[in-house]
C-alpha positions in Angstrom: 107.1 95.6 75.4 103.3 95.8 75.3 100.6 95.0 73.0 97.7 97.3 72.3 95.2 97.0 69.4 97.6 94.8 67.2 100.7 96.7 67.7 103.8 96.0 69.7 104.8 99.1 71.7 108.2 99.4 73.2 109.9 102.8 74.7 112.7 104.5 72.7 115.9 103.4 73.4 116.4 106.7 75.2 114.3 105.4 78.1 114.9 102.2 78.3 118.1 100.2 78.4 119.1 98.8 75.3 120.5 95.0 74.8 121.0 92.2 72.2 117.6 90.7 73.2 116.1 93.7 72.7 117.2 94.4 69.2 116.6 90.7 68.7 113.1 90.7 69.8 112.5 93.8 67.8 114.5 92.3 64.9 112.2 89.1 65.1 109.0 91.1 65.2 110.0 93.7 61.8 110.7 90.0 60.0 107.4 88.5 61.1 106.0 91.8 60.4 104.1 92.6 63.5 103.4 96.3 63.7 106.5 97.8 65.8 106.0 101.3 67.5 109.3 102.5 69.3 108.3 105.4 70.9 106.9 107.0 74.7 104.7 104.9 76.1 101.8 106.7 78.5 101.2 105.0 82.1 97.5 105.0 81.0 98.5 102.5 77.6 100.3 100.2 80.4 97.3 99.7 82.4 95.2 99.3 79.2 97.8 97.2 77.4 96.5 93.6 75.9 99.6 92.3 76.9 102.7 93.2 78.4 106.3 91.1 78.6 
């Protein structure tokens, strides 16, 4: 996961492996409604990300 600009990026579950803490984590953010992106991510975003975990 990253954050960029207000918005919690995370790859599609196509490139990354997905998990219950995943889908939790995701789960957790929709309810608390932080803005989710699931989608490619650009090495250029990761090195500019506000935060990454």
């Amino acid at each position: 996961f990253i954050v960029k600009k207000g918005r919690v990026l995370t790859p599609h579950a196509d490139y990354c492996l997905p998990g219950i803490t995943r889908a939790t984590v995701m789960d957790l953010l929709v309810k608390e409604q932080f803005i989710l992106e699931e989608r490619r991510i650009s090495l250029s975003e990761v090195h500019t990300a506000d935060e990454e975990w």
